[in-house]
N, C-alpha and C positions, 0 to 999 in steps of 0.2 A: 227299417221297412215298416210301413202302415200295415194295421191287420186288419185288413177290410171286413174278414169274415167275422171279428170280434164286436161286430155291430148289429145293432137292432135289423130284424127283415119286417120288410116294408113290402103290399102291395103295388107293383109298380104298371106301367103297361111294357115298358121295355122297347118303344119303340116311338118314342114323344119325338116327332115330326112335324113341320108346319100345314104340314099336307093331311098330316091328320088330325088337327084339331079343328073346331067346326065353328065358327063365328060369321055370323048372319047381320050387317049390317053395324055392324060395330060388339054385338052381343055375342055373348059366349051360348055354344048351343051344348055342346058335350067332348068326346074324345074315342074318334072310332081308332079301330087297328090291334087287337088284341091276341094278336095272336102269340106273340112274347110274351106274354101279362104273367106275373105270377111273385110269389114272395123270392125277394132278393134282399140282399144288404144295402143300408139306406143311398149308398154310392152309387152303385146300379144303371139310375136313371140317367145320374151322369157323363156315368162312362160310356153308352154307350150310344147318347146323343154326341158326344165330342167323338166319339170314331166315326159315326157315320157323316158327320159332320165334316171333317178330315179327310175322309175317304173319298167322298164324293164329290167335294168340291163346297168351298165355304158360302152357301147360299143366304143371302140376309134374313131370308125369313125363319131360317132353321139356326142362324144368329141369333138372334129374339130369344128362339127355346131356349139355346143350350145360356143365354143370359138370365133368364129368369131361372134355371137350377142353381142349387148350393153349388158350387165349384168344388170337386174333389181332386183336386191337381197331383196330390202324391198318388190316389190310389190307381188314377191312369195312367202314370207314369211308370207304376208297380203292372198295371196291365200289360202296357207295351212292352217292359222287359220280359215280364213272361210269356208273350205273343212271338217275341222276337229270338228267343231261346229254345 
């Protein structure tokens, strides 16, 4: 089992969406939605882009996001057994 908690925390938003990032014409402008936001283990952002991503329905654009994070395949894997227990 991965020890996700044995890793660096990282400010995260905790809720990196395609809906909330803000690109104006091809330019990146910022990143609203904070309301998740706070120090997490560096997996985090991962995990929690693939569940909502999962959850909701696999939308292209929210494809994009969860593409451009590191991939932490074991430590969601480790989520969902402990989600599922």
């Amino acid at each position: 089992m991965l020890d996700t908690f044995n890793r660096p925390l990282l400010f995260t938003i905790g809720d990196l969406t395609a809906q909330n990032i803000i690109i104006n014409e091809g330019t990146f402008l910022g990143v609203v939605g904070f309301n998740r936001a706070g120090f997490y283990p560096e997996s985090f952002e991962y995990i929690s882009a693939r569940w909502r991503f999962e959850k909701r329905g696999q939308r292209p654009a929210d494809a994009a996001v969860l593409a451009a994070l590191e991939p932490y395949v074991g430590e969601f894997e480790n989520f969902l057994t402990w989600l599922h227990h």
